[in-house]
C-alpha positions as a Markdown table, in Angstrom:
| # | Residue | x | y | z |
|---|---|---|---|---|
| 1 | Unk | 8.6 | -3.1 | -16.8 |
| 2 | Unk | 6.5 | -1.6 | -19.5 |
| 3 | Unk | 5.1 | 1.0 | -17.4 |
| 4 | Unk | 8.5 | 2.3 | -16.1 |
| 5 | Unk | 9.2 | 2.1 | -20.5 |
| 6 | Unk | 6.4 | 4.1 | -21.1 |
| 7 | Unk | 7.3 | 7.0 | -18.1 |
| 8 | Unk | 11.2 | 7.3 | -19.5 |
| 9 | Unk | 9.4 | 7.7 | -23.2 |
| 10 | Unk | 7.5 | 10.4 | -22.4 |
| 11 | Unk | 10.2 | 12.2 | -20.9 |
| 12 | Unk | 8.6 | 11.9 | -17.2 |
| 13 | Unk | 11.4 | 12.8 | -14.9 |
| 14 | Unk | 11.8 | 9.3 | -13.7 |
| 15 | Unk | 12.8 | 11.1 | -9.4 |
| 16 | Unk | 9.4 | 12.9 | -9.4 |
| 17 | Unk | 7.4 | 9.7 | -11.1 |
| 18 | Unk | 9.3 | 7.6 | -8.1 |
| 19 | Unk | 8.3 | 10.0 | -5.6 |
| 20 | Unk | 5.1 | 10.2 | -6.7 |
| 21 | Unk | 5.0 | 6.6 | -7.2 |
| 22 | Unk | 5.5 | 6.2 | -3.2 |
| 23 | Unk | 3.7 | 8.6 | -1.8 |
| 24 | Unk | 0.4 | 6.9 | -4.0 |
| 25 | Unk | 1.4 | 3.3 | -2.3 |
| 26 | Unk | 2.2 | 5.2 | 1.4 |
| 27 | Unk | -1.5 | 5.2 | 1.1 |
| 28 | Unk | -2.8 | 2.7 | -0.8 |
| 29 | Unk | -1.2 | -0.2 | 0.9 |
| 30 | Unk | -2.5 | 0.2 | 4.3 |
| 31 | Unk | -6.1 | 0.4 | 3.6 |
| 32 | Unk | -6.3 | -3.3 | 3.0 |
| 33 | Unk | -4.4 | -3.8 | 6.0 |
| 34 | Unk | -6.5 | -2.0 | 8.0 |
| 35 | Unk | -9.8 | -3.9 | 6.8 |
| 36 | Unk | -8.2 | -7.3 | 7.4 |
| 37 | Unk | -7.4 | -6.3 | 10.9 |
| 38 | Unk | -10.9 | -5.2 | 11.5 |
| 39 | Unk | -12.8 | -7.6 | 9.8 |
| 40 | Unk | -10.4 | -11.2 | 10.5 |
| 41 | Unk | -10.1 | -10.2 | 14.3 |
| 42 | Unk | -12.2 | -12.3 | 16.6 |
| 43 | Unk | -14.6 | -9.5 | 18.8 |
| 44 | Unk | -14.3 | -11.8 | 21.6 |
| 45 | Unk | -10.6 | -12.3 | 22.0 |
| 46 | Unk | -9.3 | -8.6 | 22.2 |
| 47 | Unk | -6.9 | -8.5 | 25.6 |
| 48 | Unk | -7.7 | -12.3 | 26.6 |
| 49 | Unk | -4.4 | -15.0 | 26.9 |
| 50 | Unk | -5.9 | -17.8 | 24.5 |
| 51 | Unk | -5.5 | -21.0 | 26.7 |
């Protein structure tokens, strides 16, 4: 909560610091994702039913 404090005290206008705010995690989040999916799945198993 002290960040979103801090943005309303300097007189950020709090749409654009949201906006902003998503657009920055729109990208952010799925480059972890992508690296666990690259680097957790098994090379062998791609297309095979697992028995």
């Amino acid at each position: 909560m002290v960040p979103a404090f801090i943005v309303v005290a300097l007189g950020v206008d709090v749409t654009q610091a949201l906006v902003v705010n998503q657009v920055i995690l729109s990208f952010a989040l799925p480059i972890p994702m992508v690296a666990l999916v690259l680097f957790h799945a098994p090379s062998g198993h791609h297309g095979r039913i697992r028995q």
